[in-house]
C-alpha positions, 0 to 999 in steps of 0.5 A: 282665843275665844274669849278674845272674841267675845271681848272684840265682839261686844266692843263692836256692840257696845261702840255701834250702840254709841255711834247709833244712840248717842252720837255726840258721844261717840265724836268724843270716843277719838279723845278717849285716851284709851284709843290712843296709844302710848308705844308705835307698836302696842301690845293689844291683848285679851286684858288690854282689849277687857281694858278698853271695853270696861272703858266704854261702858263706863264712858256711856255709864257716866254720860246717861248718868250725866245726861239724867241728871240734868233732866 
C-alpha cells in the first residue's frame, strides 16, 4: 500500500509540475490515452497506476525534447 502511495503521490506531483509549467501541455493530458479507460469498471492497481506515471514523464520528456529542439 505504501508503494501505491508513493506512485499516487508523484503523479500528483508530476501532473501539478505540467498543469503549473506547461499548460498547453497539460490541455492534452485528457487525450492522453492512458486516462481513458477501456472497461466501465477499470482495474486500477499498483502496476497499472507506475503505468500511468511512467506515461507522464515520457509525455513531458518528449515535449522539452520537442520543444528544445525547435529552439
Amino acid at each position: 500500500m505504501k508503494k501505491l502511495h508513493k506512485i499516487l503521490n508523484e503523479i500528483t506531483e508530476l501532473t501539478t509540475l505540467i498543469e503549473t509549467d506547461y499548460p498547453e501541455l497539460y490541455r492534452s493530458l485528457d487525450e492522453n490515452p492512458m486516462t481513458l479507460p477501456i472497461s466501465q469498471h477499470p482495474h486500477m492497481d499498483k502496476e497499472v497506476m507506475q503505468e500511468y506515471l511512467e506515461s507522464l514523464k515520457q509525455l513531458l520528456y518528449h515535449y522539452l525534447d520537442e520543444h528544445n529542439t525547435n529552439n
